[in-house]
DOZA-921877 format. One line per field, with one value per residue (C-alpha): x, y, z. Coordinates in nm, 2 decimals. Example, Ala and Ser with C-alpha at 12.3 -4.5 7.8 and 13.67 -1.06 7.14 Angstrom:
DOZA-921877
c1: c(1.23	1.37);
c2: c(-0.45	-0.11);
c3: c(0.78	0.71);
This chain:
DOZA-921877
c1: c(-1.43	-1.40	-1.59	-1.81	-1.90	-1.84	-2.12	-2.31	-2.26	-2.36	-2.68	-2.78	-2.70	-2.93	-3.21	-3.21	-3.56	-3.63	-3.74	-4.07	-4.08	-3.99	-4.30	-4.55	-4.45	-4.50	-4.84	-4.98	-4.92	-5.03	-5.37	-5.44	-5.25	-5.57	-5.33	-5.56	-5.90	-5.65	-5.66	-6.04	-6.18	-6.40	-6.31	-6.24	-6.50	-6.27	-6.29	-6.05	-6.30	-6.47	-6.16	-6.09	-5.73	-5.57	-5.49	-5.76	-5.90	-6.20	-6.35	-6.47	-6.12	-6.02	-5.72	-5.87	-5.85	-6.00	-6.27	-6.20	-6.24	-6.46	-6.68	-6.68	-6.84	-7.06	-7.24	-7.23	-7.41	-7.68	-7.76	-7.71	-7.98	-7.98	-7.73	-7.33	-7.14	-6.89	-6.76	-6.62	-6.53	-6.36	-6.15	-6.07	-6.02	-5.74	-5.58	-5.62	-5.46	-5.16	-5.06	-5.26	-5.16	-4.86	-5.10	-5.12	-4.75	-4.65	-4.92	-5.21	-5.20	-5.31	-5.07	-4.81	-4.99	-4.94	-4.62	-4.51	-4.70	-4.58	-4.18	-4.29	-4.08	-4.30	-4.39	-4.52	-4.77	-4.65	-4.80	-4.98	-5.27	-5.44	-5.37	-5.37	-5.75	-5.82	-5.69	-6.01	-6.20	-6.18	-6.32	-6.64	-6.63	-6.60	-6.94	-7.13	-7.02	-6.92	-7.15	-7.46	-7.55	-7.52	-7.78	-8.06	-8.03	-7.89	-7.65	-7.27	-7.17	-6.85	-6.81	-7.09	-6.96	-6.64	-6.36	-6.13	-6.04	-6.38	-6.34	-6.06	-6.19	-6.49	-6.21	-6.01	-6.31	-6.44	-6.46	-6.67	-6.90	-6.89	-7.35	-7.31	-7.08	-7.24	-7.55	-7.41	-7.44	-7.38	-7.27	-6.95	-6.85	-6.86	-6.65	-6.42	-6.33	-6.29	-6.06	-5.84	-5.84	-5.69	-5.42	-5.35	-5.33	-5.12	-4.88	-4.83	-4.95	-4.78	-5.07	-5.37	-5.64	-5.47	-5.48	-5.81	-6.03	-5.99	-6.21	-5.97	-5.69	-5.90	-6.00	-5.66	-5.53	-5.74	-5.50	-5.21	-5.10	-5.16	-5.10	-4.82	-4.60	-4.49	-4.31	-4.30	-4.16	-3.90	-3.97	-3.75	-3.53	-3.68	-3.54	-3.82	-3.58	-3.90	-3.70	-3.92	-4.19	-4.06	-3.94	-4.27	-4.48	-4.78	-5.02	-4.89	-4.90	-4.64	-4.48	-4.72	-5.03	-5.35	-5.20	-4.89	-4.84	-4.48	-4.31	-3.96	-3.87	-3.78	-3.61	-3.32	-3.32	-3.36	-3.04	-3.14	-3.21	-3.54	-3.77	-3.78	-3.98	-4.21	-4.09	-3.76	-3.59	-3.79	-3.50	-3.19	-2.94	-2.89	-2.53	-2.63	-2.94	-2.68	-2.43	-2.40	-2.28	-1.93	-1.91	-2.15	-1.87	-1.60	-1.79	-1.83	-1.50	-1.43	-1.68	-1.47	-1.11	-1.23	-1.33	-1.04	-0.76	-0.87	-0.87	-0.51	-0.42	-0.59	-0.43	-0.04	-0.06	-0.24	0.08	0.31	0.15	0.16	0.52	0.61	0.42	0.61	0.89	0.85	0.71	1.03	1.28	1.09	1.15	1.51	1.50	1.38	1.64	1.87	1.78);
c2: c(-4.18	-4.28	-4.63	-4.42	-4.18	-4.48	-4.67	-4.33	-4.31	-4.70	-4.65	-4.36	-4.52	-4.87	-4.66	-4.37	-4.46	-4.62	-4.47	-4.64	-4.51	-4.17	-4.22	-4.29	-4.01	-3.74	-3.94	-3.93	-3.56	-3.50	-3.68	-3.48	-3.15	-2.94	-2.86	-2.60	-2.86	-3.03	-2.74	-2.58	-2.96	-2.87	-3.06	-2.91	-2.84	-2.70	-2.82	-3.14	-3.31	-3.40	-3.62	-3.98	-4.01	-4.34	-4.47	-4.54	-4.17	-4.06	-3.79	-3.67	-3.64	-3.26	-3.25	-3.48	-3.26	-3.51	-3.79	-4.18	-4.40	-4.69	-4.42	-4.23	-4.56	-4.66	-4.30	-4.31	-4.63	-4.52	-4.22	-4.35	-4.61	-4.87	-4.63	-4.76	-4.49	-4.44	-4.18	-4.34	-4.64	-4.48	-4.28	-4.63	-4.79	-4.57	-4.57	-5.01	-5.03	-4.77	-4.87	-5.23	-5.25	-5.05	-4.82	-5.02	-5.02	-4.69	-4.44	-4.57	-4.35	-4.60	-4.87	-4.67	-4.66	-5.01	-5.04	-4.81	-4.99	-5.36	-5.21	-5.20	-5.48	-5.74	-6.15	-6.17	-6.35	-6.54	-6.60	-6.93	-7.16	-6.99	-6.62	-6.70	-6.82	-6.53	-6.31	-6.39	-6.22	-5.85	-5.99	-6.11	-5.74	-5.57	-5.76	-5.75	-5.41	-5.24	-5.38	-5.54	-5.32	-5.01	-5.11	-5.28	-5.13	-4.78	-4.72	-4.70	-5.01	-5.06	-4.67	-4.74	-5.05	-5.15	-4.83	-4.73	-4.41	-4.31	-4.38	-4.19	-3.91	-3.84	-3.85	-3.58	-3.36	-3.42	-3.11	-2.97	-3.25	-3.37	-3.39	-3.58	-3.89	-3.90	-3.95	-4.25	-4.47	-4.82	-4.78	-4.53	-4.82	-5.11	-4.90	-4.77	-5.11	-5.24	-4.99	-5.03	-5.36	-5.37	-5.10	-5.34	-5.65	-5.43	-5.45	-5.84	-5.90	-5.76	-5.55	-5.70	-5.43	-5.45	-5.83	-5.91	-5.65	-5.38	-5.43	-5.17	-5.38	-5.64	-5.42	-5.31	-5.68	-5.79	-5.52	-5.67	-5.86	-5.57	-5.29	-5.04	-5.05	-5.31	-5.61	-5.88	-6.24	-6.37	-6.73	-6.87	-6.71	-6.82	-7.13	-7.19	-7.14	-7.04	-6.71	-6.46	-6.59	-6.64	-6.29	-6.19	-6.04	-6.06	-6.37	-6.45	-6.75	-6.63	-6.26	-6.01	-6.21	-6.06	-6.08	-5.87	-5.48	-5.42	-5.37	-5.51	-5.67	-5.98	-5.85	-5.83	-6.20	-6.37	-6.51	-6.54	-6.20	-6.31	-6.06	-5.70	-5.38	-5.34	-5.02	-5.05	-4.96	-4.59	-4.51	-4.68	-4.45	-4.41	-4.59	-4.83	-5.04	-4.98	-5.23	-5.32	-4.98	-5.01	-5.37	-5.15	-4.89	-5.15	-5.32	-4.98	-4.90	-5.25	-5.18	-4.83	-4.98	-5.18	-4.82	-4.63	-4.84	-4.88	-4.50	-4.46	-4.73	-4.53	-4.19	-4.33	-4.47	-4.14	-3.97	-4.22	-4.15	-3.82	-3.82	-4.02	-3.76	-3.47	-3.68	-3.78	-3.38	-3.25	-3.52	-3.39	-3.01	-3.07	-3.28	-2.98	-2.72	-2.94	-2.91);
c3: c(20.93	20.54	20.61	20.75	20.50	20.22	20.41	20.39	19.99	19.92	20.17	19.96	19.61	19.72	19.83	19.54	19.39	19.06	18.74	18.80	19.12	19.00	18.73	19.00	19.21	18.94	18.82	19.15	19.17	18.81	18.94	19.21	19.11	19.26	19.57	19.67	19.72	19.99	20.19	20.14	20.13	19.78	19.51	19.14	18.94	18.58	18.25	18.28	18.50	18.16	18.10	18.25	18.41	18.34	18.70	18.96	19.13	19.30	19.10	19.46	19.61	19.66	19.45	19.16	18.82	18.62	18.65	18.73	18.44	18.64	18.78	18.42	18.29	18.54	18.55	18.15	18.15	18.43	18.26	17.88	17.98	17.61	17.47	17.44	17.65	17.35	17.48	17.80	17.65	17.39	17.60	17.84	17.54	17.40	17.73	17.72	17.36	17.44	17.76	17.85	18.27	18.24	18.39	18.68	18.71	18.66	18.68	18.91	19.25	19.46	19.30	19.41	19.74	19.80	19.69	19.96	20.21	20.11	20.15	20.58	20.70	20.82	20.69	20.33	20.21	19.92	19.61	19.55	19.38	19.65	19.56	19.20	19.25	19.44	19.16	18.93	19.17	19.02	18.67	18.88	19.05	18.68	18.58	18.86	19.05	18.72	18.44	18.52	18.87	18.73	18.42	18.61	18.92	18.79	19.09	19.03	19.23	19.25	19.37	19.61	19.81	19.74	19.59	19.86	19.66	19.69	20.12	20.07	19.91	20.15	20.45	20.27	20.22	20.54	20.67	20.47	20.43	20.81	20.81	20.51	20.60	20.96	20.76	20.62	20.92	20.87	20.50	20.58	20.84	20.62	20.37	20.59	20.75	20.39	20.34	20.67	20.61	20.24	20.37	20.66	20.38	20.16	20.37	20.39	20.05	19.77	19.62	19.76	19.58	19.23	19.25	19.41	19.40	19.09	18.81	18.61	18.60	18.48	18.21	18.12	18.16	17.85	17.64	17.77	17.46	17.19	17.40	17.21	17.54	17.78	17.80	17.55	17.54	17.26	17.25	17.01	17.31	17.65	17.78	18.04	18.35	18.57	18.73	18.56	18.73	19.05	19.09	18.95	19.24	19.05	18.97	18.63	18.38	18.19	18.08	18.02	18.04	18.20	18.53	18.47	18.52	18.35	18.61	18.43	18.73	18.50	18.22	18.46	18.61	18.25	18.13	17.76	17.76	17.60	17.79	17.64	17.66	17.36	17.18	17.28	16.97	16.96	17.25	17.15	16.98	16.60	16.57	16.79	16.61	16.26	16.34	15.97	15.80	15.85	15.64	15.40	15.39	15.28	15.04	14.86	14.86	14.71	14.47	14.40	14.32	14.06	13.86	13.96	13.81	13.50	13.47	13.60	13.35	13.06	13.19	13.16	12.77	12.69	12.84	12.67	12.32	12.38	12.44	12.14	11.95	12.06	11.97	11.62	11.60	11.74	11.49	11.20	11.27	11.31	11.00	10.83	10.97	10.83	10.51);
């Protein structure tokens, strides 16, 4: 009976989840905190639409309370016609410098999606030259799809052909909207089977939308290197052992490259310890980053002694001349009653 309950205890200690896990959950829920549109099927129409969320979320999906930042910029550019969207891209941009794809790691809904899915126990598909080409196919989909269609042809094109969110979305609402996706024909299909067959690859390829297919994480990967949070590289550290790569799940070159969404996973596996989260030293505690005040303590009191014995020197002849005084005083009073 104790093995058993000891198995119990180490079973529930290997699968507690992670603090990015933890992060995900509550930033899915933050994304679609509208609980209410779940159950009517209409979507909210408050003030916070106005706002982009940083992960990846149909501004159509019931419990969306703000808007998605791809199909922010593709309707600011359609309607904005020569005019720069600043607005949007301000906004993205923000999001880009603070974060880079530690959104894509930690707050992006359907990231967190396919993480779940990819944990179903089945063959992987691992990553190779093959995958890594692959990879380069999202920053074709954020010109074309995201850019350039939405300019000439003034239709938000990612959103239209391609964003399983969106698929998602009009299956969550669909009961209110039934005339309007069986009016879709042919188009719902092809979107549909696009998006059963990235959930069906998600599970034997270790985030196949975020790696092939998302034109935001190929916006966000260009902040990578200046973003304010994330991992960084010492490299007057690194030794070139190969292991942060190889536990990398991602496509990268090297840590936190384009291709990486600061995950952390390799900041554990590197021996030379040369792999850190930028930041780090905003959360470390007080006594711990001032390792030197304690040699600064002694030196002080070194510096101290020096002062003080000169003074306890000076205090002892002042009490000796002061004692021969009172002793020549005291002779010469007697010398006096004598006579």
């Amino acid at each position: 009976m104790k093995n058993f309950f000891v198995k119990m205890k180490n079973w529930i200690v290997n699968h507690l989840p992670t603090k990015r896990r933890i992060v995900q959950l509550y930033s899915a829920l933050l994304h679609n905190a509208y609980v209410k549109g779940f159950i009517t099927g209409k979507m909210y129409l408050g003030g916070t639409k106005n706002l982009c969320v940083p992960g990846l979320n149909c501004y159509s999906c019931p419990g969306a309370i703000g808007s998605c930042p791809l199909g922010s910029l593709q309707n600011a550019m359609i309607s904005s016609g020569t005019r720069t969207p600043t607005y949007v891209l301000g906004i993205i941009g923000l999001l880009a410098l603070m974060l880079g794809r530690t959104i894509c790691g930690w707050l992006c809904p359907v990231g967190l999606a396919q993480d779940l899915l990819y944990k179903i126990k089945t063959p992987k598909i691992r990553k190779s030259k093959v995958t890594r080409a692959l990879s380069y196919l999202k920053y074709f989909i954020l010109v074309t799809l995201v850019v350039i269609v939405p300019l000439v042809f003034l239709v938000p094109g990612f959103c239209e052909y391609i964003c399983p969110a969106g698929t998602m979305a009009g299956i969550l609402s669909f009961p209110n909207n039934s005339g309007w996706l069986s009016a879709l024909g042919p188009f719902f299909t092809w979107k549909f089977t696009l998006l059963i067959l990235i959930v069906v690859m998600s599970i034997f390829c270790y985030r196949t939308f975020c790696r092939f297919l998302c034109p935001l994480g190929a916006l966000y990967g260009f902040f990578n290197k200046v973003a304010l949070l994330g991992v960084k590289l010492d490299k007057t550290k690194c030794t070139d052992c190969g292991l942060c790569q190889g536990v990398c799940p991602m496509d990268i070159k090297k840590v936190g490259d384009h291709e990486c969404i600061q995950c952390g996973k390799c900041i554990s596996v590197c021996p030379a310890k040369a792999i850190t989260w930028k930041g780090a030293k905003l959360f470390i505690k007080h006594n711990e980053t001032e390792t030197s005040a304690p040699l600064e303590s002694v030196n002080l009191l070194g510096m101290v002694k020096p002062k003080v014995e000169p003074m306890q020197e000076t205090n002892a002849q002042d009490v000796i001349e002061t004692t021969r005084t009172i002793e020549n005083t005291s002779s010469e009073v007697q010398t006096d009653e004598e006579v």
